[in-house]
DRENNUMAR-989354 format. One record per atom (N, C-alpha, C, CB): x, y, z. Coordinates in steps of 0.001 Angstrom, whole numbers, padded with zeros to 6 digits, always signed. Glycine has a CB too. Example, Ala and Ser with C-alpha at 12.3 -4.5 7.8 and 13.67 -1.06 7.14 Angstrom:
% DRENNUMAR-989354
+013190-005690+007800+012300-004500+007800+013200-003300+007800+011308-004473+009046+012850-002250+007080+013670-001060+007140+012900+000030+007870+014084-000598+005725
This chain:
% DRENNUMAR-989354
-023043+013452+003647-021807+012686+003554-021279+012771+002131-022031+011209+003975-020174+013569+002177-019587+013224+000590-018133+012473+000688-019325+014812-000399-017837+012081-000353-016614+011089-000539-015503+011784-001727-017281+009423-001141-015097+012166-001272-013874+012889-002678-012981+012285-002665-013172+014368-002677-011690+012808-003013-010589+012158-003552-010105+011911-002207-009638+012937-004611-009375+010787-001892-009311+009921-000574-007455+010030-000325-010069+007954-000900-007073+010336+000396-005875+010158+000855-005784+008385+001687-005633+011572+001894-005225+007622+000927-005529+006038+000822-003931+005287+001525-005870+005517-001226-002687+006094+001059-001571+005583+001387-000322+006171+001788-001381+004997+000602+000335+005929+002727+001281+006731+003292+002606+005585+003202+000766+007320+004913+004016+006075+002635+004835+005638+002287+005993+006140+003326+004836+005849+000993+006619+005585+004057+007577+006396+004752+008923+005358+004974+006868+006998+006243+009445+005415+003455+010803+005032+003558+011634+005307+002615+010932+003870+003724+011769+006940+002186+012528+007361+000865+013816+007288+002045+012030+009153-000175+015009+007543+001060+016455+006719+001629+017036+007715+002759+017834+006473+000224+016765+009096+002517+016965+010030+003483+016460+010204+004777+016745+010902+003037+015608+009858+004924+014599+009887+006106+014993+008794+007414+013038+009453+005433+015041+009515+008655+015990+009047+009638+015160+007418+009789+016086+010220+011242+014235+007108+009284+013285+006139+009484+014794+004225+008873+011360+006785+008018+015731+004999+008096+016895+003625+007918+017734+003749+008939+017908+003557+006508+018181+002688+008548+019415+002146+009679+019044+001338+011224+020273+003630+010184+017739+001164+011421+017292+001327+012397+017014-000223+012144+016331+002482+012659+016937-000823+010778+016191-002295+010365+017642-002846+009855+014678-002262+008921+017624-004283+009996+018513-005197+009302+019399-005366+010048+019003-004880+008120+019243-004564+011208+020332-005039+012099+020921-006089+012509+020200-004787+012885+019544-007147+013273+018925-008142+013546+017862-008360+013381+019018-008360+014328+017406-009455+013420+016074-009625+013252+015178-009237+014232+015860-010779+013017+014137-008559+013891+013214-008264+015137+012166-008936+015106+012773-006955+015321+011264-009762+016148+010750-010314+016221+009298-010047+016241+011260-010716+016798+008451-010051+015528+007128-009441+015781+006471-009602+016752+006363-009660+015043+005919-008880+017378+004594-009186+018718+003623-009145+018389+004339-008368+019862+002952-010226+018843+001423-010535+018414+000550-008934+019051+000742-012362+019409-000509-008928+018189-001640-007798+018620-002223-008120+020287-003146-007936+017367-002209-006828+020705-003246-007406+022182-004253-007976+022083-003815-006499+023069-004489-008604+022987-005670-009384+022623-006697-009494+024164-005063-011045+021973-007219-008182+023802-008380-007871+024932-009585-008808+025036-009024-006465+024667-010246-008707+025916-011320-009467+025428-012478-009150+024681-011726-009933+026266-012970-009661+023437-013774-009552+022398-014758-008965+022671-014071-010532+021874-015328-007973+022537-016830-007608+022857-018001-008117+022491-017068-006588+022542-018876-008433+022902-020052-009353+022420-020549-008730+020616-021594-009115+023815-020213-007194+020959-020667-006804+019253-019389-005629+019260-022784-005949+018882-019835-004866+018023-018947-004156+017726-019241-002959+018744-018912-003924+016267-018300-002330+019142-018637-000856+019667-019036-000073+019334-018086-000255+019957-019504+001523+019761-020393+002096+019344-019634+003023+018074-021109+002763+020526-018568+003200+018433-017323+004231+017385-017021+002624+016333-015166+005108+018706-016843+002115+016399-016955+000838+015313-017978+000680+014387-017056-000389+015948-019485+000519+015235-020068+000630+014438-020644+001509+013548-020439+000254+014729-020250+002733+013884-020664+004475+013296-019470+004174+012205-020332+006301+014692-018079+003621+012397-017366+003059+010995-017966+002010+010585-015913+002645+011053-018186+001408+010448-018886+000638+009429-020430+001035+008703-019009-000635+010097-021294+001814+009324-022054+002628+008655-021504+003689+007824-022803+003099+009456-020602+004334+008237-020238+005125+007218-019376+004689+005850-019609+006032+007868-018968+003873+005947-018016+002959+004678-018866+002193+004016-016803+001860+005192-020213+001728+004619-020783+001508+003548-021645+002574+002646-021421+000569+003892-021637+003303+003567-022030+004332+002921-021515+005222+001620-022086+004926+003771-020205+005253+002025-019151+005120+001225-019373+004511-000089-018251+004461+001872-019000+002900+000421-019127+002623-001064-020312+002697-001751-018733+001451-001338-021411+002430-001239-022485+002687-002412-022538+003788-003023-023727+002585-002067-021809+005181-002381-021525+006206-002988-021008+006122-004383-020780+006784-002255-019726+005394-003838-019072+005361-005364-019484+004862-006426-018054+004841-005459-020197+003186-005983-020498+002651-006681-022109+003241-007670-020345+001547-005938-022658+004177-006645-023689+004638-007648-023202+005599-008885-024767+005408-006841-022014+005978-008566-021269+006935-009844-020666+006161-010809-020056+007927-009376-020700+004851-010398-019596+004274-011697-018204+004404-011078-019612+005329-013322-017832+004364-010029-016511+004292-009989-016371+002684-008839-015827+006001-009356-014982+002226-008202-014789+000843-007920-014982+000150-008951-015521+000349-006969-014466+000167-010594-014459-000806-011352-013683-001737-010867-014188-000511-012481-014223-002948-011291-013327-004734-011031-013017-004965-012783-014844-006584-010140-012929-003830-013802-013002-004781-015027-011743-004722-015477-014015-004435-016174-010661-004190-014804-009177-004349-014990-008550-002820-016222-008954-006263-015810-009384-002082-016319-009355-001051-017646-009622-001883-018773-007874-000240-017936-010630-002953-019084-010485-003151-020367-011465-001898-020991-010882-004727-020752-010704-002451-022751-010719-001038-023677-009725+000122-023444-012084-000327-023498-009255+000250-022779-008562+001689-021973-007141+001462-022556-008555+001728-019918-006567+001783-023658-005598+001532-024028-004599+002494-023566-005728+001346-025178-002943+002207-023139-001837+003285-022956-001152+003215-023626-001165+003431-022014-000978+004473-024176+000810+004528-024759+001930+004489-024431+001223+005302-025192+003184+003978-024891+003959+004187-024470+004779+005364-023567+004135+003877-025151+004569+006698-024138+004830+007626-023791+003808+007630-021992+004560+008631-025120+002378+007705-022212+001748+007816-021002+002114+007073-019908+000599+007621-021154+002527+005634-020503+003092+004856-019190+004263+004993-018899+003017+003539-019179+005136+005798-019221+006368+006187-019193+006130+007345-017801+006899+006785-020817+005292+008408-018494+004932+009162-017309+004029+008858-015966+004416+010095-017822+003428+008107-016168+002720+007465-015021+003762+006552-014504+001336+006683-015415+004195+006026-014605+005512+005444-013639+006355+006128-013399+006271+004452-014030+006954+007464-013937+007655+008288-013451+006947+008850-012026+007911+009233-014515+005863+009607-012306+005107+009891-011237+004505+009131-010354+004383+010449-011541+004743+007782-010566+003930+007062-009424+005285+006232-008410+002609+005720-010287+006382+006156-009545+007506+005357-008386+008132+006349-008405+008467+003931-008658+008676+007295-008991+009647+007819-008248+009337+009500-007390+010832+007827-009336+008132+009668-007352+007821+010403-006433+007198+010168-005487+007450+011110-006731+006917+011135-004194+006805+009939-003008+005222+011282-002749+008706+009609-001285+004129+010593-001836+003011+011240-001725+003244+012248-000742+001944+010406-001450+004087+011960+000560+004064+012635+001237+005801+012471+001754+002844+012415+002023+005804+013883+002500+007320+014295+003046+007192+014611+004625+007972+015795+002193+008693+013771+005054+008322+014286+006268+008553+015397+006823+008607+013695+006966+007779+016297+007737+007795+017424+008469+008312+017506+010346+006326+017815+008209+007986+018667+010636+008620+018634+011922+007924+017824+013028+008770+019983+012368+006478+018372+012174+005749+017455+013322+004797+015757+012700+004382+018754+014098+005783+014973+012187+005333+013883+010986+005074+014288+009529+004008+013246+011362+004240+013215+009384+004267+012956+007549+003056+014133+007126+003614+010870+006900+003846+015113+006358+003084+016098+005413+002363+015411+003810+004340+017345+005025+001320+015784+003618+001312+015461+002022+001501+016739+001093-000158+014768+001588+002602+016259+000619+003233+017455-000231+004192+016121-001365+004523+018914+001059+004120+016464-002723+004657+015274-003588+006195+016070-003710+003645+014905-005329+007431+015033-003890+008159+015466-003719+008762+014330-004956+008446+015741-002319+010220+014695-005394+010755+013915-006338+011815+013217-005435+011280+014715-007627+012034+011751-005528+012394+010729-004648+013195+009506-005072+011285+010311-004139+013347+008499-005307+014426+007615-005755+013640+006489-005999+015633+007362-004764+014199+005632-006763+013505+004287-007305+013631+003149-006030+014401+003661-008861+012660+002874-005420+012855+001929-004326+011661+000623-004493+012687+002840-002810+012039-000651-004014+011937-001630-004897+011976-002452-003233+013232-001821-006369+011831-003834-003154+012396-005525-002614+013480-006082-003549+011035-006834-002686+014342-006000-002624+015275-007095-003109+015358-008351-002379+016582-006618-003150+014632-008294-001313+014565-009925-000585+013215-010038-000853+014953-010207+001253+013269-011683-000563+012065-011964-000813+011062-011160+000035+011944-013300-000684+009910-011500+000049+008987-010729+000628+007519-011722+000936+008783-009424-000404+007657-011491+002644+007324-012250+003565+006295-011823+004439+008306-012530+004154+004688-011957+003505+003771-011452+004189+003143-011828+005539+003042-011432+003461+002725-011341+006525+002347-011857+007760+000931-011049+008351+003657-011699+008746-000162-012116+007835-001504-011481+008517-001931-011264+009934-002474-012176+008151-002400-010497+010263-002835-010215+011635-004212-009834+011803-002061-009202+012194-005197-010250+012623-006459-010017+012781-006651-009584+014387-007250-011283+012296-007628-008491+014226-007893-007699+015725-009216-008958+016291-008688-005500+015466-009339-009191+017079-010358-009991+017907-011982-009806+017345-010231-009427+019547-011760-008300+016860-012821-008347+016443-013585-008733+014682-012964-007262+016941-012542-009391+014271-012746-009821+012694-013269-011444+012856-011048-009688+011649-014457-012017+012745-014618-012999+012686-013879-013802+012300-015302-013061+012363-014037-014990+012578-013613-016449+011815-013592-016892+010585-014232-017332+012138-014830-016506+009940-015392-016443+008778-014713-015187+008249-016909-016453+008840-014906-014374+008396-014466-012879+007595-012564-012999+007668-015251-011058+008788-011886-013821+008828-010327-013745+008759-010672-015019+007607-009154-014072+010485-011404-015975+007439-010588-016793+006579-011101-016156+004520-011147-018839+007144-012218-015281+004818-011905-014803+003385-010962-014156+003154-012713-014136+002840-010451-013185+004114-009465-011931+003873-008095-012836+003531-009269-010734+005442-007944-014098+004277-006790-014684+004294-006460-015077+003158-006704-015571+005070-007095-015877+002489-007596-016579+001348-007126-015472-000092-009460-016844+001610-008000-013914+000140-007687-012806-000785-006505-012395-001069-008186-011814-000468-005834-012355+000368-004645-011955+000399-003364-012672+000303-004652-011429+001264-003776-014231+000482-002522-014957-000103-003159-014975-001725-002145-016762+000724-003752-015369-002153-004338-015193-003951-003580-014710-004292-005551-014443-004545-003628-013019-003838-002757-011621-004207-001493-011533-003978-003152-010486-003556-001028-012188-002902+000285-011984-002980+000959-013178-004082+000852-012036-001434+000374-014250-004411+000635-015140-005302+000811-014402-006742-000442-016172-005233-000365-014072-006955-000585-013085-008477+000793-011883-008363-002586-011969-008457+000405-011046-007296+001976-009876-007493+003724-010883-007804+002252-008750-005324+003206-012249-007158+005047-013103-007377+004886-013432-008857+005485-015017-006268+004116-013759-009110+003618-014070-010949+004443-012687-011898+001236-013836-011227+003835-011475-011196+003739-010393-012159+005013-009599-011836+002347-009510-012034+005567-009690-011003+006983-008700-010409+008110-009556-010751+007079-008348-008530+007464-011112-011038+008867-012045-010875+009864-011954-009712+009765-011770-012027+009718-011423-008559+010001-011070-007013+009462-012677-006173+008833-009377-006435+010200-013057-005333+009730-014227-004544+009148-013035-003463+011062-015566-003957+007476-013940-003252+006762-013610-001883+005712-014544-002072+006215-012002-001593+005522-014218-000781+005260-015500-000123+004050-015206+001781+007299-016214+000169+003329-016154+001650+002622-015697+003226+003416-016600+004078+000734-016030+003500+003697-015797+005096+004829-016260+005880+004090-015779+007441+006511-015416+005364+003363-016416+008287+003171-015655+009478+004398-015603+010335+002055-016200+010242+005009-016835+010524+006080-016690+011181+007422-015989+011150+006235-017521+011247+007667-015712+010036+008675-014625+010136+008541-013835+008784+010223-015221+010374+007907-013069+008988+007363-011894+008167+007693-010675+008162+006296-011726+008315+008079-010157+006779+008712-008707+006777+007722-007461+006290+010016-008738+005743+007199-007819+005869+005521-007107+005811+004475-007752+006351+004930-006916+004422+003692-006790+007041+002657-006882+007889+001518-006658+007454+002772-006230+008802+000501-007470+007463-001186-006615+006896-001907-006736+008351-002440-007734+005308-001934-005868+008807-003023-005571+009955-004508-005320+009520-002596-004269+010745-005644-006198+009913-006519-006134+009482-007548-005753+011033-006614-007353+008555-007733-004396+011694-007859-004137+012816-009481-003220+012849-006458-003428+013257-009826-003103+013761-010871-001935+014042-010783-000869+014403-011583-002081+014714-011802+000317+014947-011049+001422+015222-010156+001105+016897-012234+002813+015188-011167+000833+017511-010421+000537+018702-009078-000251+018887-011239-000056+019391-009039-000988+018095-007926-002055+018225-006638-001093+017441-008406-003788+017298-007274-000487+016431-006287+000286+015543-005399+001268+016693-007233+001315+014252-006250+002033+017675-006065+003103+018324-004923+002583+019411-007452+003678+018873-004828+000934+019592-004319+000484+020808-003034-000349+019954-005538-000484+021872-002742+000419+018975-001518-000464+018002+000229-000185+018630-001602+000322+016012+000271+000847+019134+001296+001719+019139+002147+000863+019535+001214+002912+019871+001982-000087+020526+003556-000897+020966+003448-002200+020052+003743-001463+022955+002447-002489+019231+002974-003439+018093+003637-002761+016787+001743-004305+017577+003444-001253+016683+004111-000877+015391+005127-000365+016291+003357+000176+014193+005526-000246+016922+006639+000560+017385+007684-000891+017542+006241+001622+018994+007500-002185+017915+007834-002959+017756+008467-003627+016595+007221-003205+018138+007680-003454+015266+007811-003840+014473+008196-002849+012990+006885-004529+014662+008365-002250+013672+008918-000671+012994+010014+000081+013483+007892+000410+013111+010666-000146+014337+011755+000307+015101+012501+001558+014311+012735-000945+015365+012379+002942+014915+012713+004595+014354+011542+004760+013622+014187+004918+013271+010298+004220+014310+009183+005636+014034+009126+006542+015196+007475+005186+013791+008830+008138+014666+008466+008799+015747+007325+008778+016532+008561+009738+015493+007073+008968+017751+005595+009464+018026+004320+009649+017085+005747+010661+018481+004926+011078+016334+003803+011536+015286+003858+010574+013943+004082+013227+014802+004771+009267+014045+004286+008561+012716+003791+007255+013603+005654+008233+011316+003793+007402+014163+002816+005658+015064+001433+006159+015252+003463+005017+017165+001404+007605+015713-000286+008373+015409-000812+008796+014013-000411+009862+016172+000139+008431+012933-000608+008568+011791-001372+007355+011655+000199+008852+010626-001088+006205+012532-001621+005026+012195-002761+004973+013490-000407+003759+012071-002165+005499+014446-003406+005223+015628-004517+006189+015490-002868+005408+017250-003927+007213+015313-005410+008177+014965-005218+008707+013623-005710+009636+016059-005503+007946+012643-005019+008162+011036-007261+008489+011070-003843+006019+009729-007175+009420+010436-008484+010166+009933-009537+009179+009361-008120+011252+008746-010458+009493+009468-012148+008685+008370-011341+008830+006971-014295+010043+008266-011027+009980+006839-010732+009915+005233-009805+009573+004989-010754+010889+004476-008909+008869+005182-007768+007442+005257-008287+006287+005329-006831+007326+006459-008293+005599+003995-009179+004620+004052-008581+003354+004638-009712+004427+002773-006969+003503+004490-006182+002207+004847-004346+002586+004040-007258+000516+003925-003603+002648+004787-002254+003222+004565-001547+001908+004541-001692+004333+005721+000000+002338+004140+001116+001476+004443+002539+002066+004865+001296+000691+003288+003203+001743+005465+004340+001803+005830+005316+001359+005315+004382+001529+006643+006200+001806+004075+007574+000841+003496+008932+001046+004359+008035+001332+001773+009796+001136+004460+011164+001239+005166+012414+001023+004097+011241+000048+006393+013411+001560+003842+014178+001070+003225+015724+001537+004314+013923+001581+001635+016279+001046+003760+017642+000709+004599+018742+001833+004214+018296-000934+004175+019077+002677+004589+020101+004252+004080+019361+004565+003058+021928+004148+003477+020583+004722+002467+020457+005034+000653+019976+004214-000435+021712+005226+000063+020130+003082+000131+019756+001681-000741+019083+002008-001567+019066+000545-000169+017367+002454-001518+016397+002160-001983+015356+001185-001516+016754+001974-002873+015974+000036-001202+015693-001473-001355+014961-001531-000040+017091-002578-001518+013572-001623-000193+012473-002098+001403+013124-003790+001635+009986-002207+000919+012763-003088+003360+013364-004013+004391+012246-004888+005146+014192-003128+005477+010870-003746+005387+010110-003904+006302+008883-002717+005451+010896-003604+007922+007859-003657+005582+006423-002857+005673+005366-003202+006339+005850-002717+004582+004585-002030+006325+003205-002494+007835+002111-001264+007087+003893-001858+010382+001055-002411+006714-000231-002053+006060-001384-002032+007253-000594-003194+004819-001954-001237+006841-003439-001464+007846-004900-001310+007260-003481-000313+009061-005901-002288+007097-006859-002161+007004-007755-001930+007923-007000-002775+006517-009084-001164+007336-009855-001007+008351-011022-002724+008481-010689+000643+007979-011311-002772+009417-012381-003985+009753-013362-004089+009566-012612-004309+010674-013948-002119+009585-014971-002052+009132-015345-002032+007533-015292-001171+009736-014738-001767+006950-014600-001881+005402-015979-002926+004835-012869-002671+005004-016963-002442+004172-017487-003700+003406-016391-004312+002685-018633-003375+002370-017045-005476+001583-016604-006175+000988-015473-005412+000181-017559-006799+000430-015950-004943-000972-015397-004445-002073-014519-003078-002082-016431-004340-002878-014714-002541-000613-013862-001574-000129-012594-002068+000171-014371-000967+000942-012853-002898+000872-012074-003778+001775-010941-004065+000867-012862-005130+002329-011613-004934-000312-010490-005988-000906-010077-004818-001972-011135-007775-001687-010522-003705-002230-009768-002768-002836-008276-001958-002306-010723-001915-003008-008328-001637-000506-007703-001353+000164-006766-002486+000047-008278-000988+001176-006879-003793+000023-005800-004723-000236-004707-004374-001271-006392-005925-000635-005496-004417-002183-004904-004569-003326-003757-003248-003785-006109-004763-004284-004548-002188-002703-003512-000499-003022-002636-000753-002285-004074+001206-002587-002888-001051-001158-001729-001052-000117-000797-001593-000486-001903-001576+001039-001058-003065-000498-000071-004354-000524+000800-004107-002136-001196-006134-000463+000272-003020-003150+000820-002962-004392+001601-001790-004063-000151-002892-005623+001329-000492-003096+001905+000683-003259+003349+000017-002185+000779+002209-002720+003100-000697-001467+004102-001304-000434+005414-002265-000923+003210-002204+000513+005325-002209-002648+006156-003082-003364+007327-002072-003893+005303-003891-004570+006441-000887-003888+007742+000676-004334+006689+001095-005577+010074+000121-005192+005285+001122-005356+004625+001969-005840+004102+002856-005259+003995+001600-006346+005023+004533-004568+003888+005126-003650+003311+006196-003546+004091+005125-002676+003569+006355-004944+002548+007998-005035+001122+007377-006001+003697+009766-006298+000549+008546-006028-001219+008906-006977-000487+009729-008030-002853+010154-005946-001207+009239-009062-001129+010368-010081-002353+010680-010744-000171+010084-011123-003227+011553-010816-004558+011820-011642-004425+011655-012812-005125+013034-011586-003647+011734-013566-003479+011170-015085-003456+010002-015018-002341+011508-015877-003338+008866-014158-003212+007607-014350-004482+007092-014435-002458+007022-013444-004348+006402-015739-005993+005360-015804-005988+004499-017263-007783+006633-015881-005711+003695-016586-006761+003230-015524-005858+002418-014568-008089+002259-016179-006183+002793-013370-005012+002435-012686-005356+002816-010987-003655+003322-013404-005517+001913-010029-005602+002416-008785-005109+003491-008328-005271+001742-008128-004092+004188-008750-003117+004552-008137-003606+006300-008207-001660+003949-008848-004050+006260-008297-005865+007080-008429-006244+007687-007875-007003+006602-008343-006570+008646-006925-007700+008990-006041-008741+009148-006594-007587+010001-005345-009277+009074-007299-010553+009152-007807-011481+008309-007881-010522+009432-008723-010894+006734-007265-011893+005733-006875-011924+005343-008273-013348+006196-006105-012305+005458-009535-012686+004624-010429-012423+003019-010440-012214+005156-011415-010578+003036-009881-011178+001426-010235-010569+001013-009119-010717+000469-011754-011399-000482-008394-011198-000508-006965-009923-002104-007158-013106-000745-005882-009666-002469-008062-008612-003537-008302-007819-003414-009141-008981-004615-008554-005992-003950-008918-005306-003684-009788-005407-003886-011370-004512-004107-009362-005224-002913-012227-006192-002782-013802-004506-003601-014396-006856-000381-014707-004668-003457-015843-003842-004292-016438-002076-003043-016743-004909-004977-018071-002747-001625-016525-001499-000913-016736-001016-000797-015606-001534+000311-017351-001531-001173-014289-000641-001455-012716-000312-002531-012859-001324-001408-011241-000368-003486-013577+000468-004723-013710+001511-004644-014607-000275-005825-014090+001512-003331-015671+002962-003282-016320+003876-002324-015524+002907-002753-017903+003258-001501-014787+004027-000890-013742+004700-001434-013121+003547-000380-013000+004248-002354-012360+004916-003598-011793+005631-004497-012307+004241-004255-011362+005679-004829-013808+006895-005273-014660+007976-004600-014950+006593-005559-015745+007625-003183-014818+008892-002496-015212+009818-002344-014050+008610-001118-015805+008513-002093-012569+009455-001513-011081+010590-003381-010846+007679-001029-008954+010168-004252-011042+011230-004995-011565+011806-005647-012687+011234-005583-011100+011366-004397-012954+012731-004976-014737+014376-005107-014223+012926-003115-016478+015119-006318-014528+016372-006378-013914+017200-004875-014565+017151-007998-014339+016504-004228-015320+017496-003287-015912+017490-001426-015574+017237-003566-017509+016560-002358-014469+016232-000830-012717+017132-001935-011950+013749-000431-011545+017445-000577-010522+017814-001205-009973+017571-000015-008524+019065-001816-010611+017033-000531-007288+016630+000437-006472+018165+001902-005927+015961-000663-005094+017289+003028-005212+018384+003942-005620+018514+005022-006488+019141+003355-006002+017895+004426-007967+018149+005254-009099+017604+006432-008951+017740+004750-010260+017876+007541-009489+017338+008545-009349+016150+009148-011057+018723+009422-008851+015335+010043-010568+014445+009922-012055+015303+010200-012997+013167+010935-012306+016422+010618-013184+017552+011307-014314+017542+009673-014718+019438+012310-013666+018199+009146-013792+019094+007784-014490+017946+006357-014864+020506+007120-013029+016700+006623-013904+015636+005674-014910+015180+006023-015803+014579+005232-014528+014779+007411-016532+013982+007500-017187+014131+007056-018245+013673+008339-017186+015225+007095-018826+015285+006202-020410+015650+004882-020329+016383+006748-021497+015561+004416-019325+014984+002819-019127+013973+002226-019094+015166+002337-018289+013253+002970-018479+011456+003068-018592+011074+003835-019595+010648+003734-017332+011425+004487-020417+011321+005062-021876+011631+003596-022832+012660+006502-022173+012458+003279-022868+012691+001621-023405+011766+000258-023051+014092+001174-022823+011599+000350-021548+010613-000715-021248+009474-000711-021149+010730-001181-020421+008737+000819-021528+007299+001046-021840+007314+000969-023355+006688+002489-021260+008002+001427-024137+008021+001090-025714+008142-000525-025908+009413+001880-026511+008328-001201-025375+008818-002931-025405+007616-003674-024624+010546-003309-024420+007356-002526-023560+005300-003390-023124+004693-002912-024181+004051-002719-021426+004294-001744-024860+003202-001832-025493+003444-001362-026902+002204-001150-024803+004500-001577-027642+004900-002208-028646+004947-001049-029983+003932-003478-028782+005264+000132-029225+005749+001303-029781+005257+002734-029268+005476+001180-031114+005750+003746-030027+006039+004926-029298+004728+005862-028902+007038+005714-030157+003548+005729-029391+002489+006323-029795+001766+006767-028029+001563+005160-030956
């Protein structure tokens, strides 16, 4: 079993992509998950995921990578965080193709929330009681901390919620299609099966949407896996629910910084939190193209870290 660089998040709402127009119409109403009856334990393809993810992580963790220490010591320059936010918001990970979402990096537009943002948890039957009320608990924390750091209103909202965290199994994952198709309205076929039969080496994706040309997300739908240990788990939180704000590419130069494939650090570090000051600096505005941000974020990375070096 080896673990390499992880294809972790799928973004599918740059402004071109037939995936707008389809939201804001009206409001659409979410449908609750099916709700089969619980199996006394996990199944047998369930539990072969959850052996392997832990497997997983102790992998990493025997290398030194899944840091929780935020990059301390790890200093950026201005200039570096200039380019790491170039490459992480305004290019997108993957493009769509004839037959769904390709990963191929492509150059893409500054896309952002301009409404508040209205998280809504969901648990498959098979996530305990105990295990939904830590995840719950993590994930309102987090969405509290991102309203702190974006200066963006959000908020956990089950009842009328514009982002979704699905916290599902494989089976339950596989039986999603008429709740994302529901709650996603103009996905194709082949993008409701990136989520129903999305690969082992997909650790946990998201879905953004934005509305035409705007920029500006309307609607997103995250999915975790169930089987996830702990520290996998709440790492997958933290990428998703951050790349789902209009952070949605990887860049390998970035570090310390989730945004990563390389696993090093499994929680948002302190230079994904200036990322996130700048993707709402009032002096962006979603739309932009990399020509017309870059010497705005050339200005607001010299003004986070307090000169040019």
């Amino acid at each position: 079993m080896a673990a390499g660089r992880t294809v972790r998040t799928l973004v599918a709402g740059a402004a071109c992509l037939a995936l707008a127009g389809c939201l804001a119409r009206a409001p659409v109403q979410p449908v609750p998950m099916p709700v089969p009856v619980a199996p006394a334990g996990p199944t047998p393809k369930s539990a072969a995921a959850a052996t392997y993810y832990t497997q997983v992580q102790q992998l990493l963790l025997s290398q030194g990578m899944l840091r929780t220490d935020g990059g301390e010591g790890l200093a950026v320059s201005a200039r570096s965080l200039t380019e790491n936010f170039m490459r992480i918001a305004l290019y997108d990970e993957y493009r769509r193709g004839s037959g769904g979402f390709v990963r191929e990096e492509t150059e893409s537009r500054l896309r952002r929330w301009e409404v508040p943002v209205r998280v809504g948890i969901r648990f498959g039957p098979s996530v305990s009681p105990d295990r939904q009320a830590t995840d719950r608990a993590r994930i309102a924390s987090f969405v509290a901390r991102l309203a702190q750091i974006t200066g963006h209103p959000m908020s956990v909202d089950d009842r009328n919620p514009n982002f979704f965290v699905y916290v599902v199994s494989e089976d339950e994952r596989e039986a999603l299609g008429p709740v994302i198709n529901a709650n996603l309205p103009g996905l194709t076929p082949s993008d409701v099966a990136g989520i129903t039969q999305m690969p082992r080496s997909t650790y946990c994706l998201v879905y953004a949407m934005a509305e035409g040309n705007s920029g500006a997300y309307t609607r997103a739908f995250a999915v975790i896996r169930a089987e996830h240990p702990d520290l996998l788990r709440l790492s997958c939180l933290h990428e998703e629910m951050t790349q789902g704000l209009g952070l949605p590419n990887d860049s390998p130069r970035a570090r310390p910084s989730i945004f990563n494939d390389d696993e090093e650090f499994a929680l948002l570090t302190d230079q994904d939190e200036t990322l996130l000051r700048i993707l709402y600096s009032p002096e962006l505005r979603p739309g932009m193209s990399a020509a017309e941000a870059r010497p705005i974020v050339e200005t607001l990375a010299r003004r986070m870290t307090g000169g040019d070096s």
